[in-house]
LUMPA-80875 format. One record per atom (N, C-alpha, C, CB): residue in one letter; z, y, x. Coordinates in pm, whole numbers, padded with zeros to 5 digits, always signed. Glycine has a CB too. Layout:
AZYX ...
// end
This chain:
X-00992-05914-04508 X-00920-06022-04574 X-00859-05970-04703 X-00811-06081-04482 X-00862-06002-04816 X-00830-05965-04975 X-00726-06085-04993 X-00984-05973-05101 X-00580-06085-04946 X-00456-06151-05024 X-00469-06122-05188 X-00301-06079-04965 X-00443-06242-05230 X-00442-06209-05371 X-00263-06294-05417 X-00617-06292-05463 X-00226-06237-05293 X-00076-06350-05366 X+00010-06229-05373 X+00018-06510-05240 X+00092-06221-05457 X+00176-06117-05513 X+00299-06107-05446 X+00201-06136-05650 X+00324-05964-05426 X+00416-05935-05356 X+00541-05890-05339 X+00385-05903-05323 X+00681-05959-05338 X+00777-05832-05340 X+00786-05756-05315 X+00847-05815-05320 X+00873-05620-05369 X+00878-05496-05317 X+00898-05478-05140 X+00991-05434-05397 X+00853-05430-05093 X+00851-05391-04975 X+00857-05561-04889 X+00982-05272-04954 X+00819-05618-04866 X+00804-05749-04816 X+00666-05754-04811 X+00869-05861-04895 X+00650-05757-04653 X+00433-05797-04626 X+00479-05901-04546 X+00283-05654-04512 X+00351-05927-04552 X+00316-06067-04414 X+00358-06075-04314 X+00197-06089-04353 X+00407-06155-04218 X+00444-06099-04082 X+00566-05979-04053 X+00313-06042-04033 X+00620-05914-04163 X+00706-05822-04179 X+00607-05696-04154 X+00834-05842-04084 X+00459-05711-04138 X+00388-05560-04100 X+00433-05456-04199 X+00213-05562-04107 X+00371-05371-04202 X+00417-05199-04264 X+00274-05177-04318 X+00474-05047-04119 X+00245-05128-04415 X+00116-05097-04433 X+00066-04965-04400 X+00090-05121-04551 X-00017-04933-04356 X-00044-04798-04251 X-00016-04659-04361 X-00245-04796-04176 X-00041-04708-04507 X-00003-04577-04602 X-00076-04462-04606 X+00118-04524-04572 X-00044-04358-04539 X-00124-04235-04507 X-00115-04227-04370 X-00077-04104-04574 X-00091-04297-04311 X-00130-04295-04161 X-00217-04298-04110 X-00101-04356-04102 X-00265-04236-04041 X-00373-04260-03943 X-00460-04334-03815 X-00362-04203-03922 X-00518-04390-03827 X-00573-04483-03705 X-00686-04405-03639 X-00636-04638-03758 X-00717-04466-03510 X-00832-04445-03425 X-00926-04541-03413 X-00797-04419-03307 X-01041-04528-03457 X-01130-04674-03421 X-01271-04636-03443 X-01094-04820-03528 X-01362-04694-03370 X-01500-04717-03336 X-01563-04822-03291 X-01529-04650-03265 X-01644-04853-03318 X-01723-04989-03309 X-01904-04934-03304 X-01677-05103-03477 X-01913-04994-03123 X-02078-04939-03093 X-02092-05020-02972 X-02110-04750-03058 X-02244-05041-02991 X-02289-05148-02841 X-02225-05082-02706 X-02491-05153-02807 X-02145-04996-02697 X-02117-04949-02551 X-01975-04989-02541 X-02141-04781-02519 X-01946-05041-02618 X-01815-05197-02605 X-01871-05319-02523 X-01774-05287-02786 X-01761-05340-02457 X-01788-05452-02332 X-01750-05598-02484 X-01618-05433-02129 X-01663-05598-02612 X-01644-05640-02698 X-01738-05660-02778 X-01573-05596-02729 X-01855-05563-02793 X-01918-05551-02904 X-01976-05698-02936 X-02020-05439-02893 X-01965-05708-03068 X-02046-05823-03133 X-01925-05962-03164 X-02189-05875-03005 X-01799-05937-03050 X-01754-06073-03051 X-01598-06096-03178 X-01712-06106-02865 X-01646-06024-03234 X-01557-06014-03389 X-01665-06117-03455 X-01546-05820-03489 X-01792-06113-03428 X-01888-06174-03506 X-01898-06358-03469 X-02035-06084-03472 X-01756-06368-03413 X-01827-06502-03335 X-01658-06561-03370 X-01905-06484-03114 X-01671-06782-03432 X-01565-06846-03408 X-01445-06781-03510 X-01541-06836-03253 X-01505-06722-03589 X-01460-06681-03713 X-01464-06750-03800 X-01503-06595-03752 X-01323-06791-03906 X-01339-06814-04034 X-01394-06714-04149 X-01227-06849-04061 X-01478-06719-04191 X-01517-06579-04266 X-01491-06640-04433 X-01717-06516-04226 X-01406-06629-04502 X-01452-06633-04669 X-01564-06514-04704 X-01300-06601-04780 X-01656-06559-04799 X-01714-06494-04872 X-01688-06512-05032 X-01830-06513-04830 X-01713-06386-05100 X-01660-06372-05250 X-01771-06325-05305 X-01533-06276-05281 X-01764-06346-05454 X-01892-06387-05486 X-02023-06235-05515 X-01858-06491-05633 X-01950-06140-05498 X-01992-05988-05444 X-02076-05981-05304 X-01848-05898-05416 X-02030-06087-05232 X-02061-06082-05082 X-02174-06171-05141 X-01941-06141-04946 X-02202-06266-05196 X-02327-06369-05201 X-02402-06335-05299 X-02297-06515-05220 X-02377-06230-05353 X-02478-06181-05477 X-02582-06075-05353 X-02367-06061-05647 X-02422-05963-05254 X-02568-05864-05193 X-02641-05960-05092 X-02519-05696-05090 X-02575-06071-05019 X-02615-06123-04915 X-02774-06133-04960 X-02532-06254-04876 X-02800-06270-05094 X-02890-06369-05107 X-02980-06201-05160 X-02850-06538-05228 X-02939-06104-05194 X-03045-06001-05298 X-03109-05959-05104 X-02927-05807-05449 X-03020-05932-04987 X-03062-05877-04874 X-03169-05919-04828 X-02986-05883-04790 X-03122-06063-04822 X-03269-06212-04732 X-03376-06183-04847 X-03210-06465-04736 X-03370-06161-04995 X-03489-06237-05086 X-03448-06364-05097 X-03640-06241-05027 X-03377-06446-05131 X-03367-06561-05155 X-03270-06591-05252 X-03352-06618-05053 X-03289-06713-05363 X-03206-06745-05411 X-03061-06745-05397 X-03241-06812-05420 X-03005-06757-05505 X-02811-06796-05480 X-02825-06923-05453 X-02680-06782-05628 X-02918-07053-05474 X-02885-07160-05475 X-02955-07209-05308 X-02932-07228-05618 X-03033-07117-05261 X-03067-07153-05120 X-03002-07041-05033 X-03232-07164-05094 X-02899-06997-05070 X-02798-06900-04976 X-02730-07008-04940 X-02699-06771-05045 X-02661-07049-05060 X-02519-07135-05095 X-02565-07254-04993 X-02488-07195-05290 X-02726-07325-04982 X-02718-07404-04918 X-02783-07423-04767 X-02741-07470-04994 X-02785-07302-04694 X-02863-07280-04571 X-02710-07177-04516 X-03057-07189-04596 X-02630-07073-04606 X-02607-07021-04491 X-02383-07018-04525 X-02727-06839-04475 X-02389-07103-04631 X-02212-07064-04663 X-02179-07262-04681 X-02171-06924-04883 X-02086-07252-04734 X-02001-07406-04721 X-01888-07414-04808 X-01935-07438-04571 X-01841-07491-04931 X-01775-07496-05001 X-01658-07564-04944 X-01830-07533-05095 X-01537-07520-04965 X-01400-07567-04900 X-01317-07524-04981 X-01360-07521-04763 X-01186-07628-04976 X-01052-07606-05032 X-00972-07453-04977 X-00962-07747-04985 X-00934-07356-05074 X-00887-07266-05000 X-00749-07246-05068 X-00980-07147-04988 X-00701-07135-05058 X-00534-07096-05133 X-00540-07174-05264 X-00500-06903-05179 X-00641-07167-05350 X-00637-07205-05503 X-00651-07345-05486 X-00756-07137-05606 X-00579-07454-05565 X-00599-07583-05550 X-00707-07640-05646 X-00474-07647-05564 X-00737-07549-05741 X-00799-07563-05844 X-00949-07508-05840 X-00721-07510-05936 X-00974-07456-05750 X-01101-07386-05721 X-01168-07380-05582 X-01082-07258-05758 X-01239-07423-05607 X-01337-07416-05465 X-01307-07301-05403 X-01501-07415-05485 X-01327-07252-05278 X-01391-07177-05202 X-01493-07138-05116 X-01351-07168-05176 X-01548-07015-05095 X-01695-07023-05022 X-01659-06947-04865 X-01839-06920-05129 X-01695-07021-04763 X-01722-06980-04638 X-01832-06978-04541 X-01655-07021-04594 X-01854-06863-04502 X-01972-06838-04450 X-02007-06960-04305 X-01961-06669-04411 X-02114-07026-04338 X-02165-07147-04255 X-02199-07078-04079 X-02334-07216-04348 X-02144-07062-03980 X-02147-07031-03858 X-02240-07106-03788 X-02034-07038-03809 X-02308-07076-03733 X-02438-07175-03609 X-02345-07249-03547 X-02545-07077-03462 X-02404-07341-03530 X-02347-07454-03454 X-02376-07495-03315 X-02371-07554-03518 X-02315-07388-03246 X-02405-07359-03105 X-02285-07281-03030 X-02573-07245-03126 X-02231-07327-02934 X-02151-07245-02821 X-02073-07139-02890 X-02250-07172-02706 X-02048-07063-02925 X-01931-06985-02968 X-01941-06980-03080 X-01908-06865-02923 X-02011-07044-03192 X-02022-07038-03340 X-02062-06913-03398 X-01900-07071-03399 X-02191-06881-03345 X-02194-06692-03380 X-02251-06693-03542 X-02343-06577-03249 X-02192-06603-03592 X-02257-06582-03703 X-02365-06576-03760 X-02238-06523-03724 X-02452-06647-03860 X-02550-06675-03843 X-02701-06535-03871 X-02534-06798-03922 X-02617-06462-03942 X-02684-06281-03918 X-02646-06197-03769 X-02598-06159-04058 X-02586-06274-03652 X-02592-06165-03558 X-02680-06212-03429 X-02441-06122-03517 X-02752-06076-03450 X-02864-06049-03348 X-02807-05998-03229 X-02971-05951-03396 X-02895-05977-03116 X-02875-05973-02980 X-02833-05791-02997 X-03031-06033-02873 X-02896-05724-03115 X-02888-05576-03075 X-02772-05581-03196 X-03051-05457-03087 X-02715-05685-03284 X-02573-05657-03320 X-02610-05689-03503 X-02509-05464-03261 X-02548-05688-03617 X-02554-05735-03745 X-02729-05672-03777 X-02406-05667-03850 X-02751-05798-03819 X-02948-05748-03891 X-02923-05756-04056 X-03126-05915-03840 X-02787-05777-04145 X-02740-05767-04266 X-02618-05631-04279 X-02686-05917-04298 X-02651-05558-04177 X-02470-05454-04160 X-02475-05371-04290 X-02453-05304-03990 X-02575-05321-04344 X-02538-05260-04452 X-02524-05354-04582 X-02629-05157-04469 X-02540-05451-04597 X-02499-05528-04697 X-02381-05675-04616 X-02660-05581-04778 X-02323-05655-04533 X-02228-05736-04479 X-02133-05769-04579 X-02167-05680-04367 X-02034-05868-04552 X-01918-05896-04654 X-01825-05813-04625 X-01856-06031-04655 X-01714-05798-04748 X-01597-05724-04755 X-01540-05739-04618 X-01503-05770-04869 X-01500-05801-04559 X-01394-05867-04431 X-01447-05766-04351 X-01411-06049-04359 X-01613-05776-04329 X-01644-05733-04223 X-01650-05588-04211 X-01744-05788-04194 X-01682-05554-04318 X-01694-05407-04360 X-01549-05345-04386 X-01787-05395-04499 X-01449-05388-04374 X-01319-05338-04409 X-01243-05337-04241 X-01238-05453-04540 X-01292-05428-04154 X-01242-05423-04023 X-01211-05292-03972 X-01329-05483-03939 X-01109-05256-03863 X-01003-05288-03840 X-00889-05324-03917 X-00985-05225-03787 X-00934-05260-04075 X-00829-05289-04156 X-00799-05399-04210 X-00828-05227-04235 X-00725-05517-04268 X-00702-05609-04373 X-00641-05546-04507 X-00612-05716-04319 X-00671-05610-04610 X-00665-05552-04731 X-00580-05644-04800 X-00795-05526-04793 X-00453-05617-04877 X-00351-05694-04923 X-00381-05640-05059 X-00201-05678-04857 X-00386-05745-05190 X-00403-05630-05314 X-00248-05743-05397 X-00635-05624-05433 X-00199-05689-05471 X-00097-05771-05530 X-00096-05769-05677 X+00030-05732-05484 X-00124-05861-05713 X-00163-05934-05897 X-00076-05851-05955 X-00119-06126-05951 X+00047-05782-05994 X+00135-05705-06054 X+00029-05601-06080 X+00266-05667-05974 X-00042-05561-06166 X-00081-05470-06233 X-00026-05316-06292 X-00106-05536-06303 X-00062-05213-06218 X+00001-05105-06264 X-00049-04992-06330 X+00052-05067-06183 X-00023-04992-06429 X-00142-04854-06533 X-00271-04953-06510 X-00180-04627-06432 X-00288-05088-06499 X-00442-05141-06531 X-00494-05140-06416 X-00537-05059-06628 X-00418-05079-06284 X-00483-05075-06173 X-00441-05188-06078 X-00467-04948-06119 X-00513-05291-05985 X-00408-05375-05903 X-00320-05276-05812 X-00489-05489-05801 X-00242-05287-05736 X-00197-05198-05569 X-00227-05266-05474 X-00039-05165-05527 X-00278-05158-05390 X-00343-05228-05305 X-00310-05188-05148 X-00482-05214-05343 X-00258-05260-05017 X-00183-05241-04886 X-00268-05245-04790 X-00080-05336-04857 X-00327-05172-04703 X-00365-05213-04589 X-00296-05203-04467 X-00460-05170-04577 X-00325-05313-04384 X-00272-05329-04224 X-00416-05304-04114 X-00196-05520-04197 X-00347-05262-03995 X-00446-05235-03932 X-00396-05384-03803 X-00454-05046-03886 X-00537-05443-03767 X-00508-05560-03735 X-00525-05555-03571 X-00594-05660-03817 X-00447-05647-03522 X-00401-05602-03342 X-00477-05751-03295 X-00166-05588-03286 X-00563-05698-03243 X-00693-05817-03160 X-00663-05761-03052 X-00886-05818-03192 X-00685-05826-02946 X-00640-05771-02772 X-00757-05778-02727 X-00530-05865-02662 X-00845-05843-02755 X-00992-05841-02725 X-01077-05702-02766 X-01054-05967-02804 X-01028-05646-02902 X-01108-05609-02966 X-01064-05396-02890 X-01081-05686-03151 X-01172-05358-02876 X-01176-05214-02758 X-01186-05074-02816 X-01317-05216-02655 X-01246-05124-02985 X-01253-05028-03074 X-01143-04939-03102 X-01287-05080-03175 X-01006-04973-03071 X-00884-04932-03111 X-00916-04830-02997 X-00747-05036-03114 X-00868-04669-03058 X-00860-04558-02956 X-00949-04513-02963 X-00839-04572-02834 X-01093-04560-02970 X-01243-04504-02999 X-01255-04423-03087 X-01336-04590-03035 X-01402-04327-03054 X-01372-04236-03218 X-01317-04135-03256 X-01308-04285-03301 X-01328-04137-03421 X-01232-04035-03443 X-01102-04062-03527 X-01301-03931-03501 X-01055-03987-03565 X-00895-04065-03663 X-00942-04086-03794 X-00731-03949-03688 X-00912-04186-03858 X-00893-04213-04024 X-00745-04238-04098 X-00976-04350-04058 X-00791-04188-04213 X-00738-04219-04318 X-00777-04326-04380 X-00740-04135-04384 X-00676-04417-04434 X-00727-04542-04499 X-00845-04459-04587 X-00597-04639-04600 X-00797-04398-04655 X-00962-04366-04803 X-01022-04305-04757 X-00962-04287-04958 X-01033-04261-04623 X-01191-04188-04588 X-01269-04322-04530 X-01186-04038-04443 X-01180-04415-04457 X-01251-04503-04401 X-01311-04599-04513 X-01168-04568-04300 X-01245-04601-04605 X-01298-04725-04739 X-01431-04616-04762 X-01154-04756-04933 X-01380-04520-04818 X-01546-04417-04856 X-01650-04432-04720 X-01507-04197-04876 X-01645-04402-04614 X-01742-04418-04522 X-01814-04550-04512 X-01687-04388-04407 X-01698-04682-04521 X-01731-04802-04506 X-01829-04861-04649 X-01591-04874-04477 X-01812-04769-04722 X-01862-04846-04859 X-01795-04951-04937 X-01976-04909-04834 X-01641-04895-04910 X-01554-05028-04960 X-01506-05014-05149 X-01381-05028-04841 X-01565-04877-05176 X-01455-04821-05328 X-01570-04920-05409 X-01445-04582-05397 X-01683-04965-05451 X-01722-05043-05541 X-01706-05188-05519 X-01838-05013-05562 X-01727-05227-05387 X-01680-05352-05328 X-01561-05383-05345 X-01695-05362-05209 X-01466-05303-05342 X-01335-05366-05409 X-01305-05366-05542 X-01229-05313-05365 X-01346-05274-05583 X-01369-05330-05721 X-01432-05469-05790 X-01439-05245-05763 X-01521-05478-05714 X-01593-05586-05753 X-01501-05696-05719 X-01731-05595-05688 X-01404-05714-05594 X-01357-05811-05548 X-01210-05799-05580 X-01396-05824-05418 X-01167-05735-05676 X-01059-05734-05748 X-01102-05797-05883 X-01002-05596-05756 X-01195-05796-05956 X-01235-05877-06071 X-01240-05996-06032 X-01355-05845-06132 X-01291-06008-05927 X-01300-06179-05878 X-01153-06247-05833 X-01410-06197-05725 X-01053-06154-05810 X-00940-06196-05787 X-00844-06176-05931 X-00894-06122-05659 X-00890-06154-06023 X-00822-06193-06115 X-00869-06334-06225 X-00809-06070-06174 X-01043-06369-06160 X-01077-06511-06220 X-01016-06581-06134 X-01223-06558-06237 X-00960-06561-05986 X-00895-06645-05904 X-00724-06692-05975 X-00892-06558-05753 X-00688-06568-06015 X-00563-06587-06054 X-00610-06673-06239 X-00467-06406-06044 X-00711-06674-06323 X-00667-06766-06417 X-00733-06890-06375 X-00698-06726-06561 X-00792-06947-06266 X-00830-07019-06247 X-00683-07134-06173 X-00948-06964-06189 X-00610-07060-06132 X-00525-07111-06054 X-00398-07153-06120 X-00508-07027-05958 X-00427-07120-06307 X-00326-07183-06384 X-00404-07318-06395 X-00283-07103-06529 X-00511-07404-06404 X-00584-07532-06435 X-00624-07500-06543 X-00518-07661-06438 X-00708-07414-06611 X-00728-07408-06718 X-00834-07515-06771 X-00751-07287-06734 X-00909-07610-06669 X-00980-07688-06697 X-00871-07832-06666 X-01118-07661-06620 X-00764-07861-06687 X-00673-08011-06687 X-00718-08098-06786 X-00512-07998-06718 X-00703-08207-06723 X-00759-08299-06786 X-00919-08297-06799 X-00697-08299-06903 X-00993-08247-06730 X-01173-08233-06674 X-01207-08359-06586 X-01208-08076-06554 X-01069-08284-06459 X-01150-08324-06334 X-01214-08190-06228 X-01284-08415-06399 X-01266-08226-06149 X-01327-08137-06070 X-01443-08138-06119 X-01325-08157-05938 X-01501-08235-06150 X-01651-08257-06184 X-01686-08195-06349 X-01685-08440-06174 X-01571-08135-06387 X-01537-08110-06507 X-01626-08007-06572 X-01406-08078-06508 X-01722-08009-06692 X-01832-07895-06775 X-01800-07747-06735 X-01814-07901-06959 X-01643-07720-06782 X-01573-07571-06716 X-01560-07539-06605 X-01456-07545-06737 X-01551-07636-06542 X-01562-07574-06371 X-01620-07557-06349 X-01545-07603-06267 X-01753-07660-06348 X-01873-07667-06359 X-01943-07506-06334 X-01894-07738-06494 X-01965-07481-06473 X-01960-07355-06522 X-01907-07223-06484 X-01920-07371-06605 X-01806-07247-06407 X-01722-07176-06351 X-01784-07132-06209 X-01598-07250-06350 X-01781-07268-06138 X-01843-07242-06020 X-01983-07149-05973 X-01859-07357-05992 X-02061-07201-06025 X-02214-07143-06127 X-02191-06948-06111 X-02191-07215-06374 X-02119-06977-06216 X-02136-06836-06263 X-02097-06757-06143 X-02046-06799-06393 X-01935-06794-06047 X-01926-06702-05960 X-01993-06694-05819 X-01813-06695-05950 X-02072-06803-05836 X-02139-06840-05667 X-02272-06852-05699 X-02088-06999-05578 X-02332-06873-05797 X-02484-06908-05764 X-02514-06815-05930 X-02538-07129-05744 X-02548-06707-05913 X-02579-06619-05969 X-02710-06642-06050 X-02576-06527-05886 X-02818-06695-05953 X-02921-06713-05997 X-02942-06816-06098 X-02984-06722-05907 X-02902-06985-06081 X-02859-07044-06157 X-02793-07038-06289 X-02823-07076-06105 X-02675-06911-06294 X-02637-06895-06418 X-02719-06799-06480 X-02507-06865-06427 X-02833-06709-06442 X-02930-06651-06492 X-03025-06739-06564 X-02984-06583-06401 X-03080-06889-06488 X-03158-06961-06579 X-03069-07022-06648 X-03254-07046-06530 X-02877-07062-06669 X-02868-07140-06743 X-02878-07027-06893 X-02741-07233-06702 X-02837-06919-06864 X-02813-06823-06964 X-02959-06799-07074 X-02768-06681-06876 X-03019-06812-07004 X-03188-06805-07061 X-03201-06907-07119 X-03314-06799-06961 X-03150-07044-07071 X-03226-07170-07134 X-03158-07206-07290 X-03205-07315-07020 X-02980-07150-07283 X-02914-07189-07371 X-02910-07052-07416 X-02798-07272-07344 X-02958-06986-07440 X-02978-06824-07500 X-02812-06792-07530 X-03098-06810-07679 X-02770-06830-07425 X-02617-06738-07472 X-02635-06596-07469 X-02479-06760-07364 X-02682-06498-07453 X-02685-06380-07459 X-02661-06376-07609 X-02802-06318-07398 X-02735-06440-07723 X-02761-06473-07849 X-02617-06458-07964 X-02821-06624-07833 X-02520-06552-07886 X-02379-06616-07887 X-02270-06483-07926 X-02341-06694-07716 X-02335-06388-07850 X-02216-06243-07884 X-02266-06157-07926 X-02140-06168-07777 X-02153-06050-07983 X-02236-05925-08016 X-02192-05810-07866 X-02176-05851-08206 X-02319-05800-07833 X-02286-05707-07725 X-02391-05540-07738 X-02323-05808-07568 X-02373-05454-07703 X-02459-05334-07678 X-02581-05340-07623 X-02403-05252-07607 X-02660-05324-07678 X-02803-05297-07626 X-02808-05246-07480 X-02874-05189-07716 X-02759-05148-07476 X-02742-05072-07301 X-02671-05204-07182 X-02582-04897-07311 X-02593-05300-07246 X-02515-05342-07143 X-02640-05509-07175 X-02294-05336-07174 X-02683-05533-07260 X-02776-05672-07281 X-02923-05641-07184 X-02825-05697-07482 X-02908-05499-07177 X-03045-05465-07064 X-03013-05441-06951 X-03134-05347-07087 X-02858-05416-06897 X-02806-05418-06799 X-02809-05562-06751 X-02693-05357-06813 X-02770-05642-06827 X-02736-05789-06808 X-02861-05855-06741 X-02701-05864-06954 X-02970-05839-06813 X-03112-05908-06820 X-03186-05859-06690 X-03204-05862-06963 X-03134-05735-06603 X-03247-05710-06522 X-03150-05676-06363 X-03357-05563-06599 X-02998-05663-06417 X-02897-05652-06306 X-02820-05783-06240 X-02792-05564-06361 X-02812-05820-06160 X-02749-05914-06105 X-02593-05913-06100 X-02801-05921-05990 X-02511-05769-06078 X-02377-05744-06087 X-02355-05701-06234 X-02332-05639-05982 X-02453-05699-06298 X-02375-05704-06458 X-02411-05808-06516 X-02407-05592-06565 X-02456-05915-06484 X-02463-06039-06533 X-02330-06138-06486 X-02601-06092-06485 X-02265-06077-06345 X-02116-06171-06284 X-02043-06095-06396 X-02037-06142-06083 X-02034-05948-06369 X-01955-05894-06524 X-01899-05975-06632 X-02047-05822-06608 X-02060-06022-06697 X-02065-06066-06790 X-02038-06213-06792 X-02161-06026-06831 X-02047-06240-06694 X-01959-06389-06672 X-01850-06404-06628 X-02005-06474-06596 X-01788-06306-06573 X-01617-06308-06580 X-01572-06317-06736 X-01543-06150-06507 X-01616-06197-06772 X-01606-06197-06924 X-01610-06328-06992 X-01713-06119-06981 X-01726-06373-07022 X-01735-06553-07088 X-01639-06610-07022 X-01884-06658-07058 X-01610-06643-06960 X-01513-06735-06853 X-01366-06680-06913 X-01540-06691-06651 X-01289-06567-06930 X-01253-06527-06968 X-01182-06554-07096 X-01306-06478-06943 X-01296-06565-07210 X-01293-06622-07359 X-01268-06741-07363 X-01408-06612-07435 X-01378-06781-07267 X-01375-06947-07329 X-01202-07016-07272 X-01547-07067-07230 X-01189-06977-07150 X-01039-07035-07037 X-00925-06978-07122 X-01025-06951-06839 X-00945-06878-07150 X-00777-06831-07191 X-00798-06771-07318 X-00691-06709-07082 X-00936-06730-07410 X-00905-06665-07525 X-00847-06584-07519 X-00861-06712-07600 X-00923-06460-07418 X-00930-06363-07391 X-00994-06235-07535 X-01002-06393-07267 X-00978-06167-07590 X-01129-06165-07652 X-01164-06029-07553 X-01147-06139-07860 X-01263-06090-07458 X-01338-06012-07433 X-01495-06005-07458 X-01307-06006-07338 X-01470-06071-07511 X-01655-06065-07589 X-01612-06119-07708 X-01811-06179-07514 X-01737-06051-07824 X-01723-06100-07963 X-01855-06164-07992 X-01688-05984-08068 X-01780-06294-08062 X-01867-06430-08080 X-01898-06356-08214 X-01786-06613-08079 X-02072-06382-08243 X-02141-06346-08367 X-02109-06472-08499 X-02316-06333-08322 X-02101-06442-08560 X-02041-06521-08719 X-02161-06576-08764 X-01971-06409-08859 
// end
């Protein structure tokens, strides 16, 4: 879970403590009488990091991810959609990637899942350019993994888990959350060109690849050769590059320079 609501000094959720340099015990393997049922009757958000590796995992479009396996809903932001992962609709709502022998997407899974036992608190106050960022270790009575194993450290477990680029990635997306959540599109509408646009760029990847081609915005800025061939053949430097636009155009940012 990635809080993106800002925090007073020493004040968390629930009054928890964030584990710090503490240490936990945990493991997760089919020889859990539990195993699998984290995967089931879950609200899951997905961010738009999670639906770029998901749809690159299957082979399939962003625009037939978005509409076979997630669901657009009102979430914290009043101003912005949110994406949640679409659950089978069948007896315990199992996730729609889990197999009988356990995740058939685990190495490209979403943040949530890949960050478990931990939750991840990051708080908009910016320090030296960096967000700060809290984790809690989360108390399921079901869940058997606790005690398993061997001990971690929060940053060995983010390095093992594959969490240090993934949060990165999902800290950029939580700061289009935070200018999105001033209305920078008022007076639009929902149905509004900028949101529009907005939406696009952070959820259906593929889509803003053909809109980018059709209206040759690449054209529009002056950007580096190294990062315009990054753009053209990478999928995570094309969201980059659309935080960026989004960026300019919403708040007059200059993070890209418009050609004269």
């Amino acid at each position: 879970m990635l809080s993106q609501e800002p925090m007073p000094e020493a004040v968390f959720p629930g009054g928890r403590e964030p584990l710090g340099e503490r240490t936990f015990r945990f493991a997760c393997h089919a020889g859990l009488s539990c195993f699998t049922r984290c995967c089931r009757n879950v609200d899951m958000f997905l961010y738009p990091y999670d639906i770029l590796r998901l749809k690159k995992r299957l082979g399939i479009d962003s625009e037939e991810f978005l509409e076979r396996y997630a669901r657009f809903v009102e979430g914290s932001n009043p101003y912005f959609p949110a994406v949640m992962m679409r659950m089978r609709d069948t007896g315990d709502r199992p996730c729609p990637f889990l197999a009988e022998a356990g995740c058939t997407v685990y190495e490209d899974r979403p943040s949530a899942c890949r960050t478990y036992p931990l939750e991840r608190a990051v708080d908009r106050r910016f320090v030296r350019g960096r967000p700060r960022e809290f984790y809690f270790l989360t108390n399921h009575p079901y869940c058997l993994g606790h005690g398993e194993g061997r001990e971690w450290k929060v940053r060995d477990w983010l390095r093992d888990q594959g969490l240090l680029y993934a949060n990165h990635m999902d800290d950029l997306w939580a700061e289009m959350d935070t200018l999105f959540a001033a209305n920078p599109w008022e007076g639009e509408g929902v149905d509004g060109p900028r949101r529009r646009l907005a939406v696009m760029i952070c959820y259906n990847i593929d889509g803003f690849r053909r809109y980018v081609e059709a209206h040759r915005v690449l054209d529009r800025f002056r950007l580096p050769s190294s990062r315009l061939r990054d753009i053209r053949r990478d999928d995570e430097a094309l969201l980059r590059f659309g935080y960026d636009w989004l960026k300019f155009l919403l708040a007059g940012q200059p993070t890209l320079r418009p050609r004269r």
